[in-house]
C-alpha positions as CSV (number, residue, x, y, z in Angstrom):
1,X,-7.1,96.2,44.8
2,X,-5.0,93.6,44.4
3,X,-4.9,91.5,40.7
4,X,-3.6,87.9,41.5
5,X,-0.8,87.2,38.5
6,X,-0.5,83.5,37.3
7,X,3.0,81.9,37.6
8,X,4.2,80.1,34.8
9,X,4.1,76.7,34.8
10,X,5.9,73.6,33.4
11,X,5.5,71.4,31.1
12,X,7.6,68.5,29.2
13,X,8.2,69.4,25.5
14,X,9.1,66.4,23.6
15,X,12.7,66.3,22.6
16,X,13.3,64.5,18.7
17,X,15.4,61.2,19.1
18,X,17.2,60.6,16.0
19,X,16.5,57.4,14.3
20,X,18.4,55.4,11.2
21,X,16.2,55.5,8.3
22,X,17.6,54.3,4.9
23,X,17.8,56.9,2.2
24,X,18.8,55.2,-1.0
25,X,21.2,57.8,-2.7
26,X,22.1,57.4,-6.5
27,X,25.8,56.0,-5.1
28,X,24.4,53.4,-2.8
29,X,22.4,50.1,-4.1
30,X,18.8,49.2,-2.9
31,X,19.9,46.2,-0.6
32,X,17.6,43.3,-2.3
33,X,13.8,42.4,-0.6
34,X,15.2,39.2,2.3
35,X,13.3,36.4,1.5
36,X,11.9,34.3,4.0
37,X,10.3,30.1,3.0
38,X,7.8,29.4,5.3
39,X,7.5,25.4,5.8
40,X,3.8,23.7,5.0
41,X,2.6,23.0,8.3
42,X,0.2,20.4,8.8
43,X,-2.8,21.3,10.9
44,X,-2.4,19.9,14.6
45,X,-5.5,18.1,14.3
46,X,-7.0,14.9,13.3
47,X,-10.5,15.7,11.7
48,X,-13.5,13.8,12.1
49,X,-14.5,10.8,9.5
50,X,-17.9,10.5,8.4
51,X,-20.6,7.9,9.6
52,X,-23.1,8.3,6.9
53,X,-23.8,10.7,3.4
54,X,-25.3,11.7,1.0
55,X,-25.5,10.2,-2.8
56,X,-22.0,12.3,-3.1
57,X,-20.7,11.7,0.5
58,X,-21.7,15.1,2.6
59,X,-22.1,14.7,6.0
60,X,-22.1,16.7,9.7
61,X,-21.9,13.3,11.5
62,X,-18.6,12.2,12.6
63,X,-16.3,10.1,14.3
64,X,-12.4,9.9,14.8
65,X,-10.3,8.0,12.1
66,X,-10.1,4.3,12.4
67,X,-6.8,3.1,13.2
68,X,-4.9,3.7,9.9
69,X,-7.0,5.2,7.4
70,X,-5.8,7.0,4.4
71,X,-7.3,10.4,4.0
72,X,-7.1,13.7,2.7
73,X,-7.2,17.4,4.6
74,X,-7.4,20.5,2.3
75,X,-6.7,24.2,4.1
76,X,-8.4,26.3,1.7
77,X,-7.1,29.5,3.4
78,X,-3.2,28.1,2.7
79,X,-4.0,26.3,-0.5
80,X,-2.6,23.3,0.4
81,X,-3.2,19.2,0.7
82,X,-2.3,17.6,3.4
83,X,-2.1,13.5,3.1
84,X,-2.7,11.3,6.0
85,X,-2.1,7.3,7.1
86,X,-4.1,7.8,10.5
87,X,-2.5,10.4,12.5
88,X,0.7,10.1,10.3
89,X,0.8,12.9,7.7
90,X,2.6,11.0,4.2
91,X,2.8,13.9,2.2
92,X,1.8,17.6,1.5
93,X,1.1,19.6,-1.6
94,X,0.4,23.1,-3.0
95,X,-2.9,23.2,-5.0
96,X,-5.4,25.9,-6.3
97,X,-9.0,25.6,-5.3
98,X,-12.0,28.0,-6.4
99,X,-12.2,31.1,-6.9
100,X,-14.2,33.7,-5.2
101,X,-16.9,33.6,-8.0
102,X,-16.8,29.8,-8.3
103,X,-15.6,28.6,-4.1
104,X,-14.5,24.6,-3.5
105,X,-17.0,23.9,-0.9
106,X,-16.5,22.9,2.9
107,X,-17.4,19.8,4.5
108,X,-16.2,16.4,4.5
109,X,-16.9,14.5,1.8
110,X,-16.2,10.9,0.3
111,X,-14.4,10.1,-2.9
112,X,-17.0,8.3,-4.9
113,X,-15.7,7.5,-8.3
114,X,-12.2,7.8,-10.0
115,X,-11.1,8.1,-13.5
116,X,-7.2,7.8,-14.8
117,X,-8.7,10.9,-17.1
118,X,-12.1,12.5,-18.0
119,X,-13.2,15.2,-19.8
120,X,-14.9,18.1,-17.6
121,X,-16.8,21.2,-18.8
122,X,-18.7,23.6,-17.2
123,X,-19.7,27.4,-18.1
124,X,-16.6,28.9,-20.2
125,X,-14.6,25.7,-19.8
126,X,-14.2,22.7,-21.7
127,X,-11.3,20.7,-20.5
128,X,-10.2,16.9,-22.9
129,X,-8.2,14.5,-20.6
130,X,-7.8,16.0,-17.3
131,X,-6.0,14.3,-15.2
132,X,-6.2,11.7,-12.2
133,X,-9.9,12.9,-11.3
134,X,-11.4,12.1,-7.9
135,X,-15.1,13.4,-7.7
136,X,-15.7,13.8,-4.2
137,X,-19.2,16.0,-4.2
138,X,-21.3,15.9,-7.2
139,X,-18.8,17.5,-10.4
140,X,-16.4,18.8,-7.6
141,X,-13.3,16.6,-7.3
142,X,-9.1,16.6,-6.8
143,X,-7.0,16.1,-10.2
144,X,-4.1,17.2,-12.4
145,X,-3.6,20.1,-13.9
146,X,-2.2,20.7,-17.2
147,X,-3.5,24.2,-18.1
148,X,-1.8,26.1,-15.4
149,X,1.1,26.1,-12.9
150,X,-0.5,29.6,-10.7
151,X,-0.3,26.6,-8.0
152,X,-1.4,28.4,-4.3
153,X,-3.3,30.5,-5.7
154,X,-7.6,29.8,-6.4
155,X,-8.2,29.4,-10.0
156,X,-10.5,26.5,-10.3
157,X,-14.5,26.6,-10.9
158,X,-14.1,24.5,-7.3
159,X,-12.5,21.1,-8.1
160,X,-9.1,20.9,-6.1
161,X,-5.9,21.6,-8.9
162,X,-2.9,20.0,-8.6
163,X,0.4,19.4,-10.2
164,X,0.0,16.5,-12.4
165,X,2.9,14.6,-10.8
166,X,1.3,15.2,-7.1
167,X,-2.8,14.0,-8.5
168,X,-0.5,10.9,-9.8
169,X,0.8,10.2,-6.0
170,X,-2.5,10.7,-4.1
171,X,-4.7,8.7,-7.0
172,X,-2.2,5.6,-6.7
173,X,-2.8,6.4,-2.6
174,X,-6.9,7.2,-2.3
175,X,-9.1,4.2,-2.8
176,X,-13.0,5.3,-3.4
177,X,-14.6,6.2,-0.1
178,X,-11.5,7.8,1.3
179,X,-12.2,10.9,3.8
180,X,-11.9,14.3,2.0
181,X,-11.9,17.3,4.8
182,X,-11.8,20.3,3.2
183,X,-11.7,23.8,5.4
184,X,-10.2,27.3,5.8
């Protein structure tokens, strides 16, 4: 009888390509990390005003900016302030909101009292002439900062930190009842 016998057949083997990889050698320097500033962009959005709030200024009811209303936007996810005329952004800064344990909350809000400096305390904190303070939502506000300078990164117990010099330039700028949107 006849036994059938397979033929061979082909296949593709992959072939190595040679690529460059670096391989520091004890002769050649580490070429230093390239370092790249990425501007502050402000978001491409106007956000909503409020109609009406709480006793602190909370709200979910909106409407679009009056004609040329000063107000504040706050990116939580890039840490920074973003100052607005209307649709005209004025000026931008770096801040630190809350930390994971003790988050800034979201909303929009109203600034609803104002103090050239106040003492502020809360649990493991007792802080003597902070700042510029704008309360915006019950103890939560935007002021200077004269304990750290870890600016972009969270560090507060929620209020919004800034560089004294930059709470200074928006407190001269935000009359009580200015729009505070705060986001990530």
């Amino acid at each position: 009888t006849a036994t059938e016998t397979p033929l061979p057949t082909q296949t593709e083997t992959p072939t190595a390509t040679a690529t460059e990889t670096y391989t520091p050698t004890p002769d050649t320097p580490t070429p230093p990390p390239i370092v790249v500033a990425i501007p502050i962009t402000p978001p491409p959005v106007t956000p909503t005003a409020l109609i009406a709030g709480d006793l602190y200024g909370a709200s979910t009811d909106g409407y679009s900016p009056i004609g040329d209303e000063f107000w504040i936007d706050i990116n939580l996810s890039t840490q920074t302030l973003f100052a607005y005329q209307g649709s005209t952004l004025l000026n931008s800064f770096i801040m630190s909101s809350g930390t994971a344990k003790h988050p800034t909350v979201t909303g929009q809000y109203r600034i609803y009292l104002k103090f050239r400096a106040d003492d502020m305390q809360g649990p493991g904190y007792y802080l003597t002439n902070v700042p510029y303070v704008m309360y915006f939502y019950k103890g939560y506000g935007i002021h200077g900062t004269y304990w750290h300078t870890n600016f972009g990164t969270p560090m507060s117990h929620g209020c919004i930190n800034l560089p004294t010099e930059d709470a200074k330039w928006l407190f001269e700028r935000a009359p009580e009842g200015t729009l505070v949107n705060i986001h990530y």
